[in-house]
C-alpha positions as CSV (number, residue, x, y, z in Angstrom):
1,X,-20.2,-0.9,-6.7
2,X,-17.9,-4.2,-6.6
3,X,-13.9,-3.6,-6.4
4,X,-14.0,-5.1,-9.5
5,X,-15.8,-2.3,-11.4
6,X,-13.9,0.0,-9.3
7,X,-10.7,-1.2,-10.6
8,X,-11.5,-1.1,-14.3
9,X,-12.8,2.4,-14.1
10,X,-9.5,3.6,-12.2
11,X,-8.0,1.5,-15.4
12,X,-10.1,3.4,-17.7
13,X,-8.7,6.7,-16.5
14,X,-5.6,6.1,-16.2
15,X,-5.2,5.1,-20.0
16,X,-6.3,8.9,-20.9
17,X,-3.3,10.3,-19.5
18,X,0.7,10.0,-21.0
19,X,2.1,9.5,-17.3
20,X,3.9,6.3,-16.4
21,X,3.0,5.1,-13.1
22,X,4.8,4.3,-10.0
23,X,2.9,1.7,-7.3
24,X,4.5,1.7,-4.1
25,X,3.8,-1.0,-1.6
26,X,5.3,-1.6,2.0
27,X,5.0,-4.9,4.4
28,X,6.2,-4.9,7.6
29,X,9.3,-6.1,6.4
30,X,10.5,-4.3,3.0
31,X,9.1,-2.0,0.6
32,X,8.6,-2.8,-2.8
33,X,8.3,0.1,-6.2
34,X,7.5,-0.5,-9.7
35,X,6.9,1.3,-12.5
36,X,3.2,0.7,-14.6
37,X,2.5,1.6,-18.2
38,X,-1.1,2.5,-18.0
39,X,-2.0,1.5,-21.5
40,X,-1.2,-1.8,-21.2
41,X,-0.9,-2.5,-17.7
42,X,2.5,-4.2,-17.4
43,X,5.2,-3.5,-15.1
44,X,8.4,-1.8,-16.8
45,X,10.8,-1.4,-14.0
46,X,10.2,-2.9,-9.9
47,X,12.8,-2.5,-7.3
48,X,12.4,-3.7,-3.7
49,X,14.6,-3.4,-0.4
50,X,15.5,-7.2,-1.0
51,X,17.4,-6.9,-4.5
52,X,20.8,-8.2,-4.4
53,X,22.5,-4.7,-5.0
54,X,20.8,-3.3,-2.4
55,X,21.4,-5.8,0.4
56,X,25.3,-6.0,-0.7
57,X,26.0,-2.0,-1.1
58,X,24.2,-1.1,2.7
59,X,23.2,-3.3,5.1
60,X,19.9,-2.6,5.8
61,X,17.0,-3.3,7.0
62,X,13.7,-3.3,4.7
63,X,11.7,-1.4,7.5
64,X,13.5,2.0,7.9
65,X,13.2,5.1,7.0
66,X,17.1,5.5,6.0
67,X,16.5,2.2,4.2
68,X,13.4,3.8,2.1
69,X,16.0,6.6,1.0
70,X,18.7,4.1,0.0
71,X,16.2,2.7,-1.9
72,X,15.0,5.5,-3.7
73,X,18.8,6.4,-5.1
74,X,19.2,3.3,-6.6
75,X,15.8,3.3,-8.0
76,X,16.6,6.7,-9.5
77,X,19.9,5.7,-11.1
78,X,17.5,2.3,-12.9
79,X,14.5,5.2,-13.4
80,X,17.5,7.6,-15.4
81,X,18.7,4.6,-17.4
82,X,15.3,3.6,-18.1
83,X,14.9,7.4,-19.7
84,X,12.1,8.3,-17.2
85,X,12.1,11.3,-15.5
86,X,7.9,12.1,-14.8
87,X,6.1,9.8,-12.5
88,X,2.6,9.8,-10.9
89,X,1.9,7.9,-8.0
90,X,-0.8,4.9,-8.1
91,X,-3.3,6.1,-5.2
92,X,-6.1,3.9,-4.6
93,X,-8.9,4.0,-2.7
94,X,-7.2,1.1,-0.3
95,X,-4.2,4.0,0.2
96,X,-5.1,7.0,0.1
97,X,-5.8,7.7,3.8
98,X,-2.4,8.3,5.9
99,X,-0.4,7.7,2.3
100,X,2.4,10.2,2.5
101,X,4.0,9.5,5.6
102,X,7.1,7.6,6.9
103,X,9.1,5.3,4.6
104,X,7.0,6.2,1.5
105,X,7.7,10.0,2.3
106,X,11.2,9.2,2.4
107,X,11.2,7.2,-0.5
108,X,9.2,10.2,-2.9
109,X,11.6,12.7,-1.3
110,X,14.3,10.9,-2.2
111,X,13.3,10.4,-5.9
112,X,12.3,14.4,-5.9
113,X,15.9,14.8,-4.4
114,X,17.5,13.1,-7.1
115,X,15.6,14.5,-9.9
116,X,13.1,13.1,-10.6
117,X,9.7,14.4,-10.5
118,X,6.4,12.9,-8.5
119,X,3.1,13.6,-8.8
């Protein structure tokens, strides 16, 4: 099966369930979080460790685990104003093995920590 066909039956399922989506990507650098509506695909809310606020309030680096946390608070606090409070995490085929681990643990704890649920 191509990646292509792949990709348009992970869209396909997604679009049967009422969950907004969070996609969570990290470089070697920064990390990078964003919020999906599965119906139509577009990106609602994204937040990375190179936003202005972030780099003004601490100064981090994009590539730490204390970072990832940081990151997750102020994500919250944009997730609460937004009026989300229920998010499922974007797994792919590409991420799914050694997902949970390191700075995207500490980022999904920090959401949980702050109240917001993850899936």
């Amino acid at each position: 099966m191509s990646t292509f066909l792949k990709m348009q039956k992970q869209i396909e399922n997604m679009r049967t369930k009422n969950f907004m989506y969070l996609y969570l990507y990290k470089s070697n650098k920064n990390l990078y979080c964003q919020v999906i509506d599965p119906y139509s695909g577009h990106v609602i809310l994204s937040y990375s460790t190179l936003d202005k606020e972030m780099q003004t309030a601490e100064k981090l680096y994009g590539n730490t685990v204390h970072s990832a946390g940081v990151l997750a608070n102020f994500f919250a606090s944009k997730l609460r104003q937004a009026g989300f409070t229920h998010l499922k995490i974007w797994k792919t085929d590409k991420n799914l093995k050694g997902f949970y681990h390191g700075r995207i643990k500490a980022f999904v704890d920090g959401l949980r920590s702050t109240g917001i649920m993850v899936d």
